[in-house]
C-alpha positions in Angstrom: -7.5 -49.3 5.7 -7.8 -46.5 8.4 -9.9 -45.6 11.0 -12.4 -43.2 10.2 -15.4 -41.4 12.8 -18.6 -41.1 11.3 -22.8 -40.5 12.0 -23.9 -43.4 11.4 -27.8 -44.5 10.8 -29.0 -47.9 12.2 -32.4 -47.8 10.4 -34.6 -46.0 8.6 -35.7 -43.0 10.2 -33.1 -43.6 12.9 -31.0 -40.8 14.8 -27.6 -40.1 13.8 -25.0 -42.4 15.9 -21.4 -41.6 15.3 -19.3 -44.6 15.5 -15.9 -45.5 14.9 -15.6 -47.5 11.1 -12.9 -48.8 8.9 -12.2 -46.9 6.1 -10.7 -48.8 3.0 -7.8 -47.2 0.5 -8.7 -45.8 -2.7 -9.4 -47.7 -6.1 -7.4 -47.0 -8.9 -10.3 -44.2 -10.0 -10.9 -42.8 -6.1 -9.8 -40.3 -4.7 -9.1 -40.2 -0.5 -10.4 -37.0 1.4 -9.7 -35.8 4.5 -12.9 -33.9 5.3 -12.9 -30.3 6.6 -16.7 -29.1 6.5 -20.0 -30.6 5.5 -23.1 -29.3 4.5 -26.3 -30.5 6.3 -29.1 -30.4 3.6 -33.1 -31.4 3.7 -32.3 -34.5 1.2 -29.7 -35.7 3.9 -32.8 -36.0 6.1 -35.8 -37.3 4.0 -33.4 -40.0 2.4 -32.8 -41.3 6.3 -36.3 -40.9 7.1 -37.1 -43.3 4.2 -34.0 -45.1 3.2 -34.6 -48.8 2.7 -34.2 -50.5 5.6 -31.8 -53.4 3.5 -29.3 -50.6 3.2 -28.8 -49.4 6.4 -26.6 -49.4 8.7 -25.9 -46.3 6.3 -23.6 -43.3 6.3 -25.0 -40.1 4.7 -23.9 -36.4 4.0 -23.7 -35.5 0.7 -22.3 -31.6 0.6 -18.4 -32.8 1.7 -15.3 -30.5 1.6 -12.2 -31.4 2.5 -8.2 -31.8 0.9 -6.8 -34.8 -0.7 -4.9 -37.5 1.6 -4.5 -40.0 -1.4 -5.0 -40.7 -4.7 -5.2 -43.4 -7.2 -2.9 -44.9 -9.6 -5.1 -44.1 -12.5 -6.1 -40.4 -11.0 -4.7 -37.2 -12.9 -7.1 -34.6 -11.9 -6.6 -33.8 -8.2 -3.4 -34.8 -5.9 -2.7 -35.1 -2.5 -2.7 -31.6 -0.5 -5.1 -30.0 -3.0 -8.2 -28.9 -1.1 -11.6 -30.0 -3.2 -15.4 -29.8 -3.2 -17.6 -33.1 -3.5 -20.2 -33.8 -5.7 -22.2 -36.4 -7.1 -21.6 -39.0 -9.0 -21.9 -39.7 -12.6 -20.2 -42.1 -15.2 -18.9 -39.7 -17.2 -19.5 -42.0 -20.5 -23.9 -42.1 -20.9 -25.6 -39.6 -23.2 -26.7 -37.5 -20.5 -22.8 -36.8 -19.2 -21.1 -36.7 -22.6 -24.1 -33.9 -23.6 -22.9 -31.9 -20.1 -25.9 -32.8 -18.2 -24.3 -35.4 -15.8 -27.2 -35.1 -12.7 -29.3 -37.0 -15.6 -26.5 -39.8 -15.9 -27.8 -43.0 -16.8 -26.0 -44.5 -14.1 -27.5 -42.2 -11.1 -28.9 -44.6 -9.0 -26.5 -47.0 -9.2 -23.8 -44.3 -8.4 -25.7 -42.4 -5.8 -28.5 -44.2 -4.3 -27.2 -48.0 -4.1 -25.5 -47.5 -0.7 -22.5 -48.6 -2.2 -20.0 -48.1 -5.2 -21.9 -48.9 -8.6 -20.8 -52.4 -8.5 -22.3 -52.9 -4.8 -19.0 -53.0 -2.8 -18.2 -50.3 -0.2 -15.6 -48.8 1.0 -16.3 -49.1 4.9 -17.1 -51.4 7.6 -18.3 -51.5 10.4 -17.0 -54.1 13.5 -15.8 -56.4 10.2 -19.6 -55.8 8.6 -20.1 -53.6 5.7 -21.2 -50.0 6.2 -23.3 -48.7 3.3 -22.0 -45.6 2.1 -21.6 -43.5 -1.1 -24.8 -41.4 -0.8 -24.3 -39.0 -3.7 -21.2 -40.7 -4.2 -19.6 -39.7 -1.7 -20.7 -40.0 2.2 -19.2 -37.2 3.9 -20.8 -37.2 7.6 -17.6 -38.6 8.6 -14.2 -37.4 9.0 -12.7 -39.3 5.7 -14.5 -40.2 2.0 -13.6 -42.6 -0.5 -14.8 -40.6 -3.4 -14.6 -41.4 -7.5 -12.4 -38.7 -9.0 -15.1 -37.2 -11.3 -16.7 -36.3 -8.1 -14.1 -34.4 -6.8 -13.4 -30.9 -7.9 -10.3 -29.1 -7.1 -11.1 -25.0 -5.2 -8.6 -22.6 -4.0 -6.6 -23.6 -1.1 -7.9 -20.0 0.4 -12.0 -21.1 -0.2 -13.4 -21.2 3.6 -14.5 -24.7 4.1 -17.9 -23.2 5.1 -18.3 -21.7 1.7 -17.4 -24.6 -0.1 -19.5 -27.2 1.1 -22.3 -26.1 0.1 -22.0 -25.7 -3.1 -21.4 -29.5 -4.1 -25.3 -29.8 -3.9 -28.4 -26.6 -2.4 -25.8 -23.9 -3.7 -25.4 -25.3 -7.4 -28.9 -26.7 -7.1 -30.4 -22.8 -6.8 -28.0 -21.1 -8.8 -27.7 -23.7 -11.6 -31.6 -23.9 -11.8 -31.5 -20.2 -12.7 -27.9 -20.0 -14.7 -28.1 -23.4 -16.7 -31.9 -24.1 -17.1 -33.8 -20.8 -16.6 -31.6 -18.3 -18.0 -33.5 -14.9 -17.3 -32.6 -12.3 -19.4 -32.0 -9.4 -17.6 -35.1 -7.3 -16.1 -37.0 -10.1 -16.2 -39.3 -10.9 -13.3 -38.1 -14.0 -11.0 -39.9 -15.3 -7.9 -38.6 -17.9 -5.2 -41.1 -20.0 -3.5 -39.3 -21.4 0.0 -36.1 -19.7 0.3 -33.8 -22.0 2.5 -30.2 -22.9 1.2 -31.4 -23.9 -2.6 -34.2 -21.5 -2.6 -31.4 -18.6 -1.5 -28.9 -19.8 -3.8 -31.3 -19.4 -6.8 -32.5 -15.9 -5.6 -28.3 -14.3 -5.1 -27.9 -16.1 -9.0 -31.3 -14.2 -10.3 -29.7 -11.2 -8.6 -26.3 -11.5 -9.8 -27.5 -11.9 -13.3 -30.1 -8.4 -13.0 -33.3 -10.1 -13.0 -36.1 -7.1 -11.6 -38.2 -8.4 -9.5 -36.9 -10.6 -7.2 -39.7 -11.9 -4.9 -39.8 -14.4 -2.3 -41.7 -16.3 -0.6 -41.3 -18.4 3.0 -43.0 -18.6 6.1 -40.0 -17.3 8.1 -39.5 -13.9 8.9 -35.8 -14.0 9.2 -35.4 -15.9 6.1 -37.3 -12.8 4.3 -35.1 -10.5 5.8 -32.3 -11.9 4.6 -33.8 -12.4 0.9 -34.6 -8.5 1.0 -30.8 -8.2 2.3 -29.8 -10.2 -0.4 -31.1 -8.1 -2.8 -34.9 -9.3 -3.1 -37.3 -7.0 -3.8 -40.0 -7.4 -1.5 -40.8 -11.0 0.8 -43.9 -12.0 1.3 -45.6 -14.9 4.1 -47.8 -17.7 2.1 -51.2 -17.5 2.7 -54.7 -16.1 1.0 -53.9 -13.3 -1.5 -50.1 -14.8 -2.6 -50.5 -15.5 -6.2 -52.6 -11.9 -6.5 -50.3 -10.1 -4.6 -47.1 -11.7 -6.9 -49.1 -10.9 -9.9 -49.0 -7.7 -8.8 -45.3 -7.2 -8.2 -44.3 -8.7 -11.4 -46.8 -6.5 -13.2 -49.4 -9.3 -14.4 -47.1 -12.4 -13.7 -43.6 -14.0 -13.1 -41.6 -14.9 -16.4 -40.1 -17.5 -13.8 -40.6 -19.1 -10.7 -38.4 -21.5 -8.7 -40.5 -23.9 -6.4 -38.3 -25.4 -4.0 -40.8 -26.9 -1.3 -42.2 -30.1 -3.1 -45.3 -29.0 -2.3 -47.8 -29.9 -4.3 -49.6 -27.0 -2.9 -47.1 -24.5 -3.4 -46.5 -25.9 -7.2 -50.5 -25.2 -8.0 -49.8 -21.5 -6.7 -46.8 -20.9 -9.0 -48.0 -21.7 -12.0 -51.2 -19.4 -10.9 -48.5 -16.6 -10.2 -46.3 -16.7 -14.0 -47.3 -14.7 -16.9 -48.2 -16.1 -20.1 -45.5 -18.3 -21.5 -43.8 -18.2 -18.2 -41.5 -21.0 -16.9 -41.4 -22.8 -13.5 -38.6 -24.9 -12.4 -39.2 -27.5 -10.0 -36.9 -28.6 -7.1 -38.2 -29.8 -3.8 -38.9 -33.5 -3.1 -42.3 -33.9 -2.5 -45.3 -36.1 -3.7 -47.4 -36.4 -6.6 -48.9 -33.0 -7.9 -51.6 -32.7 -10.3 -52.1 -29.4 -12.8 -55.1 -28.2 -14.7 -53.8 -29.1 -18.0 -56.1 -26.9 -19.7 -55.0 -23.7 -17.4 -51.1 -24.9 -18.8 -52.3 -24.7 -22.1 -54.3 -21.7 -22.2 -51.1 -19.7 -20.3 -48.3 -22.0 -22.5 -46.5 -22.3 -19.6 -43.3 -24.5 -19.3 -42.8 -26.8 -16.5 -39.0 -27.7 -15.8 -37.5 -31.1 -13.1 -34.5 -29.3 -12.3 -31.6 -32.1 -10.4 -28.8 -30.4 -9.1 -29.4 -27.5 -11.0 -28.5 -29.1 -14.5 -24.9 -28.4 -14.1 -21.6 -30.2 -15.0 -19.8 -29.4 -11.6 -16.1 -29.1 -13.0 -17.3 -26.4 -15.3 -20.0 -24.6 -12.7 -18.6 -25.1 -9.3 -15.6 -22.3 -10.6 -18.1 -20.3 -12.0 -19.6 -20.1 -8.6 -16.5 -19.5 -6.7 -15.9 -16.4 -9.7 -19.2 -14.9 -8.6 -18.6 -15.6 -5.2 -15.0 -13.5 -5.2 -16.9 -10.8 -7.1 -19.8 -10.4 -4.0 -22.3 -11.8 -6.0 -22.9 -15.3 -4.7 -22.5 -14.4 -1.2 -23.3 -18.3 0.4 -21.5 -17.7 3.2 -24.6 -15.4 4.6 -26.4 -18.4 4.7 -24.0 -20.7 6.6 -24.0 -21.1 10.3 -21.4 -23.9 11.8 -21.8 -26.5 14.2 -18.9 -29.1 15.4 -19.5 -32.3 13.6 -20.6 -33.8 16.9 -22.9 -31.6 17.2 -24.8 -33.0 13.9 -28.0 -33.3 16.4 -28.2 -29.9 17.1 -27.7 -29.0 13.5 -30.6 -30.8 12.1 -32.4 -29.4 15.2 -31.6 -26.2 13.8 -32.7 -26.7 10.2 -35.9 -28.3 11.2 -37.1 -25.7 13.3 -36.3 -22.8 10.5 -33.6 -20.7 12.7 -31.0 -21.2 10.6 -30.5 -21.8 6.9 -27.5 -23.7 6.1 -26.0 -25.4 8.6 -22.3 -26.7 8.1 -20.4 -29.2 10.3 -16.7 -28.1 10.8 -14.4 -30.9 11.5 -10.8 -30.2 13.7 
């Protein structure tokens, strides 16, 4: 047992409060981890906003980095001084994760959404009470995690902590929607609807891999200046004329389009902006959204639920850091820091668009 610091939430839709908690050792299949950065992300904040209110107190974060304290007996993948990304969990044994699709685990919610290991214990308390924990397997706004080891995947010791955070979740999210689900062929036309962190990382991925046009879309202007900088080619404001105007850039219509708003709005619009047998991928959490199923059919358009960008984390996270040391995944353009105790001011920042990613640092 140790003493950990972390945000904690004392009901649904409740501020972040850090407190002091007790941290438990590792089981036999955990892995201890000192954190060094987290990722703030816009599922962090609806989940809070809507948690149920049985399961809180609750500890979120989900986008951990950090090096390994402590192992257990029956670890062999990671030991202690190794620095490592956090993921999400999955079983490792269903269909879905023998097959290589693990964010489709048979076991997600149980893993990730239970506040709690999947067998409803956790591995912190609060004042002698249980704490809630394990959001996405891991609960990483605090300065230690308890994590299982097949969320824990070892980087290099000389990955900035502000690079790697983000990729356990909106960086593999984006790129693995484009690079494991998507796959444009090259000189294909790709547009982005809402480019924060996810909607960024899938726009540097359709870059990296020569897809011509790039197009975004956001209501910020300095998130379309930085697409353009990122190698979009032109970013457009929402509003009347979008879907003509991206017909126009793609010459007739997008082969895909990556919605990352969840709105149902915004979903309507992309399908109105791809080609004939075009694809969209969708990947914001929003509510229900109703298509003209005869405009589908006429167009044969595909309709993809992309989870954490379809990707098996030990196999893509290294892919990302490769494009990443080649220039071509550069997340850290996104990234702007704040102290962890600063987590206020960070989700002040995202909500009000003027910055991207925001990353708590830990000393």
């Amino acid at each position: 047992m140790r003493r950990v610091r972390a945000a904690v939430v004392e009901a649904p839709g409740a501020p972040f409060t850090l407190r002091d908690a007790d941290l438990e050792d590792p089981l036999p299949c955990e892995v201890l981890v000192r954190m060094t950065a987290v990722g703030v992300c816009h599922t962090d904040l609806v989940m809070r906003d809507t948690w149920p209110r049985q399961l809180t107190p609750m500890v979120f974060g989900h986008e951990g980095t950090g090096r390994v304290e402590a192992v257990g007996a029956e670890v062999t993948g990671v030991a202690p001084g190794d620095h490592v990304c956090l993921t999400f969990a999955s079983c490792g044994t269903c269909e879905q994760c023998a097959a290589g699709h693990p964010a489709y685990c048979h076991a997600a919610q149980a893993r990730n959404f239970s506040g709690g290991r999947d067998d409803g214990t956790t591995a912190l308390s609060l004042d002698g009470t249980p704490l809630h924990a394990g959001f996405f397997g891991q609960s990483s706004f605090a300065t230690h995690a308890v994590v299982h080891e097949r969320g824990v995947i070892k980087v290099p010791s000389d990955l900035p902590a502000a690079v790697a955070a983000p990729l356990g979740c909106s960086g593999q999210t984006g790129a693995g929607t484009v690079l494991n689900r998507l796959r444009p062929e090259p000189g294909s036309s790709l547009v982005v609807l809402g480019v924060g962190g996810v909607g960024l990382s899938a726009l540097m991925a359709a870059v990296a891999v020569g897809c011509d046009p790039v197009v975004a879309v956001d209501p910020i202007a300095f998130r379309r200046a930085l697409a353009v900088e990122l190698g979009a080619k032109a970013a457009l404001a929402p509003g009347n004329g979008l879907v003509a105007a991206l017909r126009d850039l793609t010459g007739g219509g997008a082969h895909h389009v990556v919605e990352t708003t969840g709105r149902p709005e915004t979903a309507r619009q992309a399908i109105g902006a791809l080609r004939p047998r075009g694809e969209l991928a969708l990947l914001g959490l929003g509510g229900e959204v109703t298509f003209d199923v005869m405009g589908l059919l006429s167009k044969g358009v595909r309709v993809h639920g992309v989870i954490e960008g379809d990707s098996d984390p030990g196999r893509f996270l290294p892919e990302l850091i490769g494009l990443h040391r080649r220039g071509l995944f550069p997340i850290e353009r996104l990234v702007t820091t704040f102290p962890f105790e600063d987590i206020d001011a960070a989700v002040t920042a995202m909500r009000d668009g003027s910055v991207v990613k925001p990353v708590l640092t830990f000393t």
